[in-house]
NUZALO-82142 format. One record per residue (C-alpha): residue in three letters; x, y, z. Coordinates in steps of 0.2 Angstrom, whole numbers, plus 5000, padded with zeros to 4 digits. Example, Ala and Ser with C-alpha at 12.3 -4.5 7.8 and 13.67 -1.06 7.14 Angstrom:
// NUZALO-82142
ALA506249785039SER506849955036
***
This chain:
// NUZALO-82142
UNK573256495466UNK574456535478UNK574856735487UNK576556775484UNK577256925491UNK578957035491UNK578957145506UNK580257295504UNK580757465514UNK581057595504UNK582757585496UNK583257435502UNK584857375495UNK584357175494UNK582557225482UNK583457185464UNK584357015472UNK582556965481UNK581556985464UNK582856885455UNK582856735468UNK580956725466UNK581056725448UNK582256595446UNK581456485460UNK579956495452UNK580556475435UNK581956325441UNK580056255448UNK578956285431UNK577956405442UNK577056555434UNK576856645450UNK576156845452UNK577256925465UNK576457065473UNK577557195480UNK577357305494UNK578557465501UNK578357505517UNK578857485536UNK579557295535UNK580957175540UNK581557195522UNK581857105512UNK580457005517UNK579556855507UNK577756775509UNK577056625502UNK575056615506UNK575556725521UNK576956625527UNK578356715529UNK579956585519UNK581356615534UNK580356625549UNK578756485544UNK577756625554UNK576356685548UNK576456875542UNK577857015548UNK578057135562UNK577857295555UNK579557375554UNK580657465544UNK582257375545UNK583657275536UNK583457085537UNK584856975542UNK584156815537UNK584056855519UNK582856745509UNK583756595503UNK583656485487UNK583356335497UNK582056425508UNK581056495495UNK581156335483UNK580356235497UNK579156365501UNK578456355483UNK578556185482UNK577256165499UNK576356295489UNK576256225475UNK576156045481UNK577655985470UNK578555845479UNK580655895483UNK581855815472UNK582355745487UNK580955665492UNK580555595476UNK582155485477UNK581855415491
***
């Protein structure tokens, strides 16, 4: 089972748009995932897979309370759950 986690400051203004993208990655994937979700001093909004973190490839965050630049993106976040999840891309099935 994979760790799936949404690392959030407090009051950050990307939360709602982060939960959404992993809920439709997930769904657009057939994954039932769990997301654990965490406030406190990170780059945020920040998302792990099995400790990865899906913009970076590094493993865990600095601890920090800050606003991320590099936003979580569908591509990331698809292929992170994918690797996780050892479904092959679309892409890589055509070929």
């Amino acid at each position: 089972m994979m760790n799936v986690e949404l690392l959030l400051a407090s009051d950050c203004p990307h939360a709602s748009a982060a939960r959404m993208l992993l809920a439709e990655c997930a769904d657009r994937l057939g994954l039932h995932v769990v997301v654990r979700e965490r406030i406190g001093e990170y780059p945020s909004p920040t998302i792990l897979i099995d400790g990865f973190d899906v913009m970076t490839g590094a493993a865990g965050t600095p601890r920090m309370q800050a606003c991320r630049l590099d936003v979580p993106t569908a591509p990331r976040v698809l292929a992170a759950l994918r690797d996780a999840a050892a479904i092959p891309s679309t892409r890589q099935a055509a070929s």
